[in-house]
C-alpha positions as CSV (number, residue, x, y, z in Angstrom):
1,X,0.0,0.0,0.0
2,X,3.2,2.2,1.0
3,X,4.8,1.6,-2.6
4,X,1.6,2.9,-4.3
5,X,0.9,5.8,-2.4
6,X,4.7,6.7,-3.4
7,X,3.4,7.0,-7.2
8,X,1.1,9.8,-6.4
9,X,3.3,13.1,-7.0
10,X,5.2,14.8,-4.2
11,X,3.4,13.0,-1.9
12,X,5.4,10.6,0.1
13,X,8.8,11.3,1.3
14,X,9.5,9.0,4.3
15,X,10.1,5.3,4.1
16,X,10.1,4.9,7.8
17,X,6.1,4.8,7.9
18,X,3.1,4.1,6.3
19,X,1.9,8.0,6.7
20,X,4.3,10.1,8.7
21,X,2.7,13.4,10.1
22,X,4.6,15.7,7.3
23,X,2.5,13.3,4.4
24,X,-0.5,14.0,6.7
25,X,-0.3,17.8,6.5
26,X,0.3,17.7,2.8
27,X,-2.7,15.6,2.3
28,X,-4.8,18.0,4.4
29,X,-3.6,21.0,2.5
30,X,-4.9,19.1,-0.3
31,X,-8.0,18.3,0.4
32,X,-8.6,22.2,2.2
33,X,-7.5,23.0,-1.2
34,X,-9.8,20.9,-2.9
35,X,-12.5,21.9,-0.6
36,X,-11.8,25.7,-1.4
37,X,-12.5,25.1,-5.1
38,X,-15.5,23.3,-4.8
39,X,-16.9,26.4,-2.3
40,X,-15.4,29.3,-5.2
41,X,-17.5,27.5,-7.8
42,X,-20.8,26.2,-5.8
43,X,-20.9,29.6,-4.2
44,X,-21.4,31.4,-7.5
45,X,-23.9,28.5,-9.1
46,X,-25.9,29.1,-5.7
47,X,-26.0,32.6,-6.2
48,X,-26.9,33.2,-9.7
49,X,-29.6,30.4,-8.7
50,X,-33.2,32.2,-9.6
51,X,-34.7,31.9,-6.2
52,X,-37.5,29.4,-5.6
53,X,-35.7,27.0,-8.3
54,X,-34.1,23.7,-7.9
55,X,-30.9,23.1,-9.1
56,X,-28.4,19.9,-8.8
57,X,-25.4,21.8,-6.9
58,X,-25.2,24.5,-5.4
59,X,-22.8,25.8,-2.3
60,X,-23.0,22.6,-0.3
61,X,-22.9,20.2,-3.2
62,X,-19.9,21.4,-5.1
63,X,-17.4,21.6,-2.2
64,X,-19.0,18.1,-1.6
65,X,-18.1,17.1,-5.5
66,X,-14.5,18.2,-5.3
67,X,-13.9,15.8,-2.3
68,X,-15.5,13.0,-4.1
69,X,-12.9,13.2,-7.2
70,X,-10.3,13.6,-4.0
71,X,-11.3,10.6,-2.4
72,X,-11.5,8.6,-5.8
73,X,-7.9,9.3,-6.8
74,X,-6.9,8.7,-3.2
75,X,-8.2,5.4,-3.1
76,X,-7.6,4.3,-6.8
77,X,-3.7,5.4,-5.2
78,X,-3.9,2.9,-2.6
79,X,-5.7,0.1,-4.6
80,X,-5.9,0.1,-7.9
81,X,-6.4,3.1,-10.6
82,X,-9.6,0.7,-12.2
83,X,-11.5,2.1,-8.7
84,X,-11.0,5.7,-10.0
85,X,-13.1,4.8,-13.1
86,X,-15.8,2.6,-11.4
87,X,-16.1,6.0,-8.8
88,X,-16.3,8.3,-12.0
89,X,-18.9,6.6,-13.9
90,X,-20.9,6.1,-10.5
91,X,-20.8,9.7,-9.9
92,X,-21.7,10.7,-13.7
93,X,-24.5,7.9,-13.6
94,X,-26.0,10.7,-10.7
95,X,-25.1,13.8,-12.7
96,X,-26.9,11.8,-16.1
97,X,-30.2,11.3,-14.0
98,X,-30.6,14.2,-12.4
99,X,-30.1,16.1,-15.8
100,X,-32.7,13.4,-17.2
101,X,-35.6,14.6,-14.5
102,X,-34.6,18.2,-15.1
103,X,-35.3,18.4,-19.0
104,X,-38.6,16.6,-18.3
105,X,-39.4,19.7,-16.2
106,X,-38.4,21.8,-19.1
107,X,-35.2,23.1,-17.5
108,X,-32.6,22.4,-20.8
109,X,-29.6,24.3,-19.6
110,X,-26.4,21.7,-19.1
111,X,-24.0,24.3,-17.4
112,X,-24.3,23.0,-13.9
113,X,-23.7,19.4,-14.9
114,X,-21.0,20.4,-16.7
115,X,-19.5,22.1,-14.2
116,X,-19.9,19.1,-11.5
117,X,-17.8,16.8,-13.8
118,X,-15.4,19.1,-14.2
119,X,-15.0,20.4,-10.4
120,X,-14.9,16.1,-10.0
121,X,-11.8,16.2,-11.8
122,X,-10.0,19.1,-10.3
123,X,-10.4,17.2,-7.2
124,X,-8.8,14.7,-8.1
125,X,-5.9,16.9,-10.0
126,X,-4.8,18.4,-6.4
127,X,-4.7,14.8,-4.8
128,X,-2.0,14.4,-8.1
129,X,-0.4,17.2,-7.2
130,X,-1.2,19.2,-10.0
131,X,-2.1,22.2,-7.3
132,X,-1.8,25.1,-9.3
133,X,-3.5,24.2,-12.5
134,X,-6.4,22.8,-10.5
135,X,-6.8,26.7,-9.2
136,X,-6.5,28.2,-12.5
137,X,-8.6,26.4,-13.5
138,X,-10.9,26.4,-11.0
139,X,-11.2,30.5,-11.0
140,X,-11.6,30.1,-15.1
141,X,-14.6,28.1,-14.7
142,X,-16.1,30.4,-12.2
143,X,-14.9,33.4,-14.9
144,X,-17.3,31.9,-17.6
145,X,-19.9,31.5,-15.1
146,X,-20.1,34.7,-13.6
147,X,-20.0,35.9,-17.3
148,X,-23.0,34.7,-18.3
149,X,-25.3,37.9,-19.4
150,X,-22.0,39.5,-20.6
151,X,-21.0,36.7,-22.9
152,X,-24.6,36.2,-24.0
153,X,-24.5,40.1,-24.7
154,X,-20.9,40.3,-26.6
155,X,-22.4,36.9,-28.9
156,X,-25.2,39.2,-29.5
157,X,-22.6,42.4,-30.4
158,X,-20.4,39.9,-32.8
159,X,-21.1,40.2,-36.3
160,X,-20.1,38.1,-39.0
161,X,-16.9,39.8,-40.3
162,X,-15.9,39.6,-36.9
163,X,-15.9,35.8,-36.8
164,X,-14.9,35.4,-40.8
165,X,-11.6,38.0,-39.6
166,X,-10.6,35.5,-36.2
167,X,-11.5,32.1,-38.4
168,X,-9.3,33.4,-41.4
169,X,-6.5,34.6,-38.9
170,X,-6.9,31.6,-37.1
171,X,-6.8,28.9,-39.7
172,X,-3.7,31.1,-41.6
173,X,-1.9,31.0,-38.2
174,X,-2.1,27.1,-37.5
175,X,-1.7,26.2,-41.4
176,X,1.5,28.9,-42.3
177,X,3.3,29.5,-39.0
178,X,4.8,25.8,-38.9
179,X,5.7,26.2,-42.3
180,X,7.5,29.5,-42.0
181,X,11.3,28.9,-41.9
182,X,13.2,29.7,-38.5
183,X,16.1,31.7,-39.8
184,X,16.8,34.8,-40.5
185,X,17.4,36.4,-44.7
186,X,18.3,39.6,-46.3
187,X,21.8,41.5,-46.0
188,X,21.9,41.8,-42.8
189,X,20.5,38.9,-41.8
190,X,17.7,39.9,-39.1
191,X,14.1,39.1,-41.4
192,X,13.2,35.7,-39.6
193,X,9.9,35.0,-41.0
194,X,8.7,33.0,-38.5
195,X,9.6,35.4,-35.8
196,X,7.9,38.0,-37.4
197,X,4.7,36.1,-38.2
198,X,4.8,35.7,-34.2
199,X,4.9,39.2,-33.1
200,X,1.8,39.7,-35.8
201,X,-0.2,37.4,-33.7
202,X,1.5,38.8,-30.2
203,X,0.3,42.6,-31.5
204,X,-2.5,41.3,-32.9
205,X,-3.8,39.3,-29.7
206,X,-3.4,42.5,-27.4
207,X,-5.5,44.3,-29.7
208,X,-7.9,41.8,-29.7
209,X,-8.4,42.0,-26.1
210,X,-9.2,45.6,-26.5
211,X,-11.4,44.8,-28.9
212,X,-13.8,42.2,-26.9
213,X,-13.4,45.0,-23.6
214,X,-14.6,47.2,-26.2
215,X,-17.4,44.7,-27.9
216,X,-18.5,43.8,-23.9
217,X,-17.9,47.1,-21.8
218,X,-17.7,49.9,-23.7
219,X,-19.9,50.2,-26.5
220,X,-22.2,53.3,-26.0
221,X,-20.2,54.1,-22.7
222,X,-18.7,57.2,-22.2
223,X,-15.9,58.9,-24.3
224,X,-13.5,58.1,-21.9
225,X,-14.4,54.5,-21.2
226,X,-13.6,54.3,-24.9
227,X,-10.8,55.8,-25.1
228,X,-9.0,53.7,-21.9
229,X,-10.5,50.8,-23.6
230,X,-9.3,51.9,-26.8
231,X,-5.9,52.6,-26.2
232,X,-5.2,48.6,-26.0
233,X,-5.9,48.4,-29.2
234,X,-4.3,51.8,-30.9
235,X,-4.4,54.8,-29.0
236,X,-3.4,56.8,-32.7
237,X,-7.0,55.4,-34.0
238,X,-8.4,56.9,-31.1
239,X,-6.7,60.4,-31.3
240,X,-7.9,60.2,-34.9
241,X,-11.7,59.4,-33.9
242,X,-11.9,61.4,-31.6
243,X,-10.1,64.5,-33.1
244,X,-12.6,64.3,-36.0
245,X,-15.6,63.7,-33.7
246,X,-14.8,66.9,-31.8
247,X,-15.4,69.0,-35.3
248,X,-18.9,67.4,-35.4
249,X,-20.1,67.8,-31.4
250,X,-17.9,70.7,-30.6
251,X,-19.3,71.2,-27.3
252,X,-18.0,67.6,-26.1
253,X,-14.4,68.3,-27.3
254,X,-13.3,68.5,-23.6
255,X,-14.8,64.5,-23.5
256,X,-12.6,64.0,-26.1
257,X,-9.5,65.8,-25.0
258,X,-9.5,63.5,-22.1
259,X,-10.6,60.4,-24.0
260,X,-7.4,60.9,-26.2
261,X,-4.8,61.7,-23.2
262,X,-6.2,58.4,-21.3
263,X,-6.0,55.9,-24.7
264,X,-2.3,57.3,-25.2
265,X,-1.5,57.1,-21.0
266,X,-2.7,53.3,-21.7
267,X,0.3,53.3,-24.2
268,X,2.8,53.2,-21.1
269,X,1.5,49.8,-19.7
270,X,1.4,48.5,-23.0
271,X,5.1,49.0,-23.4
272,X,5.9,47.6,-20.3
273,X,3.6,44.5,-20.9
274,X,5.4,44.0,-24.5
275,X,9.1,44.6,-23.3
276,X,8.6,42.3,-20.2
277,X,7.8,39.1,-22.8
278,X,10.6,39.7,-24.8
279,X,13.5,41.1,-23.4
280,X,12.5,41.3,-19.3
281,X,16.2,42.5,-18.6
282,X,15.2,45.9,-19.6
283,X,12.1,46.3,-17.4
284,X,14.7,47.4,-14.6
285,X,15.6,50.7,-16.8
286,X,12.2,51.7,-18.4
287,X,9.8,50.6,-15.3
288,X,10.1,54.2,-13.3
289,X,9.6,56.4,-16.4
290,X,7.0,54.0,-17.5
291,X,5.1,54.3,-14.3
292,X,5.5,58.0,-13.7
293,X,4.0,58.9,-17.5
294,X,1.1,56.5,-16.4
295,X,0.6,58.3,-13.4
296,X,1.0,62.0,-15.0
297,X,-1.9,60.6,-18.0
298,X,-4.4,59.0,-15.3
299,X,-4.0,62.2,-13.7
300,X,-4.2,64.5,-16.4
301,X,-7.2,62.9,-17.7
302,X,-9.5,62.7,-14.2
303,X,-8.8,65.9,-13.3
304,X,-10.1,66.9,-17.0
305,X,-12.8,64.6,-16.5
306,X,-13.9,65.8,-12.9
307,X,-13.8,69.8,-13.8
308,X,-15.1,69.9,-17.6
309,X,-16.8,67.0,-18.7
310,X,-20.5,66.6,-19.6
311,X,-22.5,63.2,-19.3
312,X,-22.6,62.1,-22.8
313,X,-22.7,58.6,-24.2
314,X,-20.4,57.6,-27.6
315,X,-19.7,54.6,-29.0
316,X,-16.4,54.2,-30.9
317,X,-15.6,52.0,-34.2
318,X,-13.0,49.8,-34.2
319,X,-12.1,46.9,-36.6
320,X,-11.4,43.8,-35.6
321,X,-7.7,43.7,-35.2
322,X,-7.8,39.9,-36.5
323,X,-8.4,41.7,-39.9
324,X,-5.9,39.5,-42.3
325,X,-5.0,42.6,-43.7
326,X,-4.1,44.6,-40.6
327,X,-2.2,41.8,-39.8
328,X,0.3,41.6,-43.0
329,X,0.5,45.4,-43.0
330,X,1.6,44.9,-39.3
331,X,3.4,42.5,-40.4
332,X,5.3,44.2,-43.2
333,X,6.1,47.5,-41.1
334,X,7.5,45.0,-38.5
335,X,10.1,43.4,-41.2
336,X,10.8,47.2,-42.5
337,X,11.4,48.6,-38.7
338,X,13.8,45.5,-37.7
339,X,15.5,45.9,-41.4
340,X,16.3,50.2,-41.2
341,X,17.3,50.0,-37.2
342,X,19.9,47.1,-37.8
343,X,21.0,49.6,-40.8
344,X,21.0,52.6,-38.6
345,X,23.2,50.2,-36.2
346,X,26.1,49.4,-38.5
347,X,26.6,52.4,-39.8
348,X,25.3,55.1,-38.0
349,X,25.6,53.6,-34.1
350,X,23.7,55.0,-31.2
351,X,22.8,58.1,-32.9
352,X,21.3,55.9,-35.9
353,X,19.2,54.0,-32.9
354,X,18.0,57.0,-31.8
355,X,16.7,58.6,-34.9
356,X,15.1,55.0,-36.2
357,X,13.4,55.0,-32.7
358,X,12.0,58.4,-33.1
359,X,10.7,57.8,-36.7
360,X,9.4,54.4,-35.9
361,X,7.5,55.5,-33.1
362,X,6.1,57.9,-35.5
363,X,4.0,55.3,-37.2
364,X,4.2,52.3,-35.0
365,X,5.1,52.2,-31.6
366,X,4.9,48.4,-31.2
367,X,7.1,47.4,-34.0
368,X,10.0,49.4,-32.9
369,X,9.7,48.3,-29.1
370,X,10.0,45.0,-30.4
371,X,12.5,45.6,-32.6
372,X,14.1,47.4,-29.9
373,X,13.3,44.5,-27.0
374,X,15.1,42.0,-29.7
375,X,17.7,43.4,-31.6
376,X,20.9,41.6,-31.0
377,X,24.6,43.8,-30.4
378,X,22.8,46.3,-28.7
379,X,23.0,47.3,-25.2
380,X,20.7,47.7,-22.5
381,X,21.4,51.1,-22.4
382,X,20.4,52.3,-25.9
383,X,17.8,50.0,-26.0
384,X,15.8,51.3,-23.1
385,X,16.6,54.9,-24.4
386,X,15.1,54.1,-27.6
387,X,12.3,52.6,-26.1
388,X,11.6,56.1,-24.2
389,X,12.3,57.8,-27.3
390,X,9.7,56.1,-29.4
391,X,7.0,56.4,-26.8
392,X,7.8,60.2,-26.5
393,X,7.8,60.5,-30.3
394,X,4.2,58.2,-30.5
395,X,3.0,60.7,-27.9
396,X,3.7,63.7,-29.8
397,X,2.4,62.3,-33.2
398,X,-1.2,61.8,-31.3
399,X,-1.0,65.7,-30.4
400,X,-0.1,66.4,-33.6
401,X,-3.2,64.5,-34.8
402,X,-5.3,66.4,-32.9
403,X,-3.7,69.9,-33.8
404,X,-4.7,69.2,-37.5
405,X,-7.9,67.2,-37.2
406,X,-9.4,68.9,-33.6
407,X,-10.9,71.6,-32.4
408,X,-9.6,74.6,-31.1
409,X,-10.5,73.5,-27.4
410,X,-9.3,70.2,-27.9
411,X,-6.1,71.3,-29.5
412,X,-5.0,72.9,-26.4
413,X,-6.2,70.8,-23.8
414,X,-4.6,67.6,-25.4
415,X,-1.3,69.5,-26.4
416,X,-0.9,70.5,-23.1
417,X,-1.7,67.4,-21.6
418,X,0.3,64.9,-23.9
419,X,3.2,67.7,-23.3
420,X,3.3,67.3,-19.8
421,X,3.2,63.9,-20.2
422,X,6.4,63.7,-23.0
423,X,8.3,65.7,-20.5
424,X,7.9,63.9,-17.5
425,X,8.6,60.5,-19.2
426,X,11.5,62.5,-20.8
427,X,12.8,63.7,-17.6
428,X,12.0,60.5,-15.4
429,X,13.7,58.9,-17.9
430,X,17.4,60.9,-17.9
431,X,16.8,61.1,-14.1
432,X,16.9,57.2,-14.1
433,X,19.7,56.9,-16.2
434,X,21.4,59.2,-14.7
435,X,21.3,57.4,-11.5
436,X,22.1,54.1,-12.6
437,X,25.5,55.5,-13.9
């Protein structure tokens, strides 16, 4: 019994007894683990539980569930892993039937009984010491159900070119990207194909976030909801919405001023998000400026919002950033930003680096921070500077945006606003380096 117990992972350590008192405590973390996940899910079935209904789990039963599948894979453990199965089909025997008597009182929905087998088997994944994915799990599950009306409402915002843009994306992803070769071309040798077909789908997926916190949240929301939301996906589209948008409803152009200063503060966060996947080593020399310029937009923009601002509902168009062609434009400004900075490296060092980062952050601030976070033979020290300098140079290019397409009002609100911000990240910035010298 001692030798099977020993298969179950990171359970057993001593071979002086049959259960010693450390085994004991790790079991009973499990199970109060195991217990935990079945309350976090049976406590949100039972409340979004119509009251006066029946319903087969709810807080009591769940927590009761997940120490069933416990149980199971402890005891297949100590006899034989055939017990685990009988236990399993016994308990979805239950789940079956009680599903059965609910659809003859009309009640179709199969969420909950879903739910039970699969709060069965994380029950039995902490008893195999898989612990954490149990719990991420676990708090997934309870994500989709608390979701419910919002889901139901964003399937109901989806249109068609949304799903035909994902499902082309999608299928060209999993058919092309393991056919893409995985070295690198042209004279300087830096166009990887593959590589660069992966930070389509990295850009791409952020944007897509955006875009369903936009689809779920912030459709006919306020101007600045939109524009925080609508900075994840391109904060430049947003100064250009907006900026035209003030010409047509003049008298919300202070809405707009501070729609636009939030979407391009969300920029900061963004770059910190993008350089900590790919090159993390730099975090430790952008992280202060990066924090401070969030800080000085959040600012800027609530204390806009608190002293000017009228109530006013707007809804903002976006595409779908799964659009194929989005993507291979993306795509192509990518290969054309990596290509001109590892030219402006060789023969015009730093000073080269510098002005590519400027003029790339002109047009596309995530495809020279990539280039940037990636770019081998260059130090940590240009790198980060770059980095700064393309997010000032992104941030003036939005208040040059609305100079030509805004208002009056809104000129000078988000001039001064993105100004204050480009000289605080400029200044935080030297400060920081100036310190780490």
């Amino acid at each position: 019994m001692q030798d099977t117990l020993k298969h179950i992972p990171g359970y057993l350590t001593s071979s002086d007894s049959f259960l010693g008192s450390g085994e004991l405590l790790i079991l009973m973390q499990k199970l109060a683990i195991a217990i935990l996940i079945g309350a976090f899910i049976g406590l949100e079935r039972e409340h979004s539980r119509p009251e006066n209904e029946k319903a087969f789990a709810g807080i009591r039963t769940f927590p009761l569930i997940s120490i069933f599948g416990f149980l199971a894979a402890l005891v297949s453990a100590i006899t034989t892993p055939w017990i685990y199965f009988a236990l399993f089909l016994g308990f979805a025997s239950l789940v079956v039937a009680s599903h059965i008597f609910s659809a003859k009182e009309g009640k179709m929905g199969t969420t909950t009984e879903v739910t039970a087998f699969i709060v069965f088997i994380l029950g039995s994944l902490v008893l195999w010491n898989f612990v954490i994915i149990a719990a991420v799990i676990g708090v997934i599950v309870t994500i989709f159900l608390t979701l419910k009306i919002q889901l139901h409402e964003f399937v109901g915002k989806v249109n068609s070119e949304d799903i035909y843009a994902a499902l082309k994306l999608a299928i060209i992803t999993v058919v092309i990207l393991p056919l893409l070769p995985n070295q690198t071309y042209g004279p300087f040798n830096v166009l990887n194909p593959r590589l660069i077909w992966y930070m389509v789908i990295f850009i791409s997926g952020i944007g897509f976030i955006g875009y369903l916190l936009i689809k779920i949240y912030g459709e006919n929301k306020g101007i600045v909801i939109s524009g925080l939301l609508g900075g994840m996906i391109s904060s430049t589209a947003v100064a250009v919405s907006f900026s035209r948008k003030s010409k047509e409803q003049n008298e919300l152009s202070l809405n707009f001023a501070a729609g636009i200063i939030l979407a391009s503060t969300i920029m900061f966060p963004r770059i910190f998000f993008i350089v900590l996947v790919f090159n993390n080593s730099l975090i430790g020399k952008i992280w202060i400026p990066l924090l401070i310029s969030t800080a000085a937009g959040l600012a800027a923009s609530y204390i806009l919002s608190k002293k000017f601002i009228r109530k006013h509902h707007h809804k903002i168009e976006f595409k779908n950033p799964f659009e194929l062609k989005s993507a291979l434009i993306f795509g192509l400004i990518f290969a054309a930003v990596v290509f001109i900075s590892k030219a402006a490296q060789i023969y015009l060092g730093t000073g080269g680096i510098y002005a590519a980062s400027a003029i790339g952050g002109l047009t596309s601030v995530d495809a020279i921070i990539l280039t940037l976070s990636r770019l081998s033979g260059l130090s940590e020290n240009t790198a980060a500077a770059g980095i700064i300098i393309a997010a000032v140079a992104n941030t003036i290019a939005k208040g040059i945006i609305a100079s030509i397409l805004g208002t009056d009002s809104l000129r000078k609100y988000v001039i001064t606003g993105l100004g204050i911000i480009t000289l605080i990240t400029a200044a935080a910035f030297l400060i920081t380096a100036g310190l780490d010298r």
